[in-house]
C-alpha positions as CSV (number, residue, x, y, z in Angstrom):
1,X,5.1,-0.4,-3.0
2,X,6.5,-2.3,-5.9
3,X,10.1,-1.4,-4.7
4,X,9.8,-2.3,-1.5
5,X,6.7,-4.2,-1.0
6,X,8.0,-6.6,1.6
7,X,9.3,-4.0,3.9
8,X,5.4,-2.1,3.3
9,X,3.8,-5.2,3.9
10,X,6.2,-6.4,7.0
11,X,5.3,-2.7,8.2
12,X,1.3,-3.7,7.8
13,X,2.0,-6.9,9.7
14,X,3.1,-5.0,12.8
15,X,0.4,-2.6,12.6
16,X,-2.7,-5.2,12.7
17,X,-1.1,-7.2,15.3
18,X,-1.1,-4.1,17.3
19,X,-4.6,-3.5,16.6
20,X,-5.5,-6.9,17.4
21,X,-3.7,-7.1,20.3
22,X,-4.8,-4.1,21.6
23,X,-8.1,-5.1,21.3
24,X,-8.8,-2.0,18.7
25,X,-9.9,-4.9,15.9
26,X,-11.1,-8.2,17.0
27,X,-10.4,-11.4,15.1
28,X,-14.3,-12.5,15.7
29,X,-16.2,-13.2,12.8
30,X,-12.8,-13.5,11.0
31,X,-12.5,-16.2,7.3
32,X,-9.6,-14.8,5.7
33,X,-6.4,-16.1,6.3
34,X,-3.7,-13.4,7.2
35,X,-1.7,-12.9,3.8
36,X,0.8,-11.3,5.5
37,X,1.8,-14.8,7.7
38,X,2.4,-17.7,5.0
39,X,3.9,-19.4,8.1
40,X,0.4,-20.7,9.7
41,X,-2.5,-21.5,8.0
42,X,-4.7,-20.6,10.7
43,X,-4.0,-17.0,11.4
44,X,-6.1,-14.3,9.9
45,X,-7.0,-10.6,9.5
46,X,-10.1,-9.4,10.9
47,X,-12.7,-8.2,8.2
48,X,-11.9,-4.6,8.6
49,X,-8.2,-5.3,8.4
50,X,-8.9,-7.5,5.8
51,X,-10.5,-5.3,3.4
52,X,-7.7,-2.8,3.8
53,X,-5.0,-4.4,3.3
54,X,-6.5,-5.5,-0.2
55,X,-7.2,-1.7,-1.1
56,X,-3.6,-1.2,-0.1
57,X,-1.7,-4.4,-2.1
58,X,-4.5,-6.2,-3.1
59,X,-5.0,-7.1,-7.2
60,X,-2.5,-4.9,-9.5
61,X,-1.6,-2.4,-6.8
62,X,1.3,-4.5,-5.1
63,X,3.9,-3.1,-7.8
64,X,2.9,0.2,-7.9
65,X,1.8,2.6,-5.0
66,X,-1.0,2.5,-2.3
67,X,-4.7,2.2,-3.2
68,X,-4.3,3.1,-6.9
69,X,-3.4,1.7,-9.9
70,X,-1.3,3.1,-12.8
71,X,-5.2,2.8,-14.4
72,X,-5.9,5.4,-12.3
73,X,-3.0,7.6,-12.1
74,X,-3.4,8.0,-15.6
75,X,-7.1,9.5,-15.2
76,X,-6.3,12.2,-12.4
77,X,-7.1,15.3,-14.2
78,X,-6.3,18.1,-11.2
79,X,-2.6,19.4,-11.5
80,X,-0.5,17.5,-9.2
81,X,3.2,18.4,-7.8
82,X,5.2,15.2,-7.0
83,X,7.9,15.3,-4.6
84,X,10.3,12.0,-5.5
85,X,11.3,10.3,-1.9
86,X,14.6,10.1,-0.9
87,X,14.4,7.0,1.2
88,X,13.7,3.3,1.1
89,X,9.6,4.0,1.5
90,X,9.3,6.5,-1.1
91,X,11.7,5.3,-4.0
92,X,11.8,8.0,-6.5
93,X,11.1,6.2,-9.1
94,X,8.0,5.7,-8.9
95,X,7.2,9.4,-8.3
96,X,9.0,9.7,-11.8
97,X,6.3,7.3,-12.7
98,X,3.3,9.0,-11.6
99,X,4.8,11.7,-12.9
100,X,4.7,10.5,-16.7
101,X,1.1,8.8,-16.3
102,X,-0.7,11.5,-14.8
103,X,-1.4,14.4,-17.3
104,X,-1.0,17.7,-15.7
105,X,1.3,16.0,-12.9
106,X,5.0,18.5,-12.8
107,X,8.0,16.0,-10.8
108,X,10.3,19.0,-8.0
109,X,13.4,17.1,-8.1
110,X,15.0,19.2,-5.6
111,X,13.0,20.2,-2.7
């Protein structure tokens, strides 16, 4: 995310206007405005769409990964085997990252 967090978020855009659009999420009931579209003040994201796009980039998550902070990275006990991206999305990085918070975390570079 914090690599390439207006590409994620442009990505998130085009999702929830297909959702609204295909009538899967309604705007009804609707009082945030869309913080995806700094454009016009009077578009928004419907609550549902709403809430998860703050659990994805909301608060100290938007320079770091999806729904997690380096808080919790650091607290993740199970063993865990990161696999660095190779691509835009998945910038390596930040797997080498997660790698060095998390405690019983082990980076494959080659995979």
């Amino acid at each position: 995310i914090g690599l390439n967090t207006d590409a994620t978020q442009h990505w998130f855009g085009d999702w929830a206007d297909e959702m609204q659009r295909t009538g899967r999420v309604t705007i009804e009931g609707s009082t945030s405005p869309n913080p995806l579209d700094n454009n016009v003040s009077d578009t928004f994201l419907p609550p549902p769409l709403e809430r998860l796009y703050q659990s994805m980039f909301g608060n100290e998550r938007s320079d770091f990964c999806f729904s997690v902070t380096r808080n919790d990275v650091s607290k993740i006990q199970n063993p865990l085997l990161v696999f660095p991206g190779i691509d835009f999305r998945h910038p390596a990085i930040t797997a080498r990252e997660i790698t060095e918070l998390a405690p019983n975390a082990k980076i494959i570079e080659e995979w």
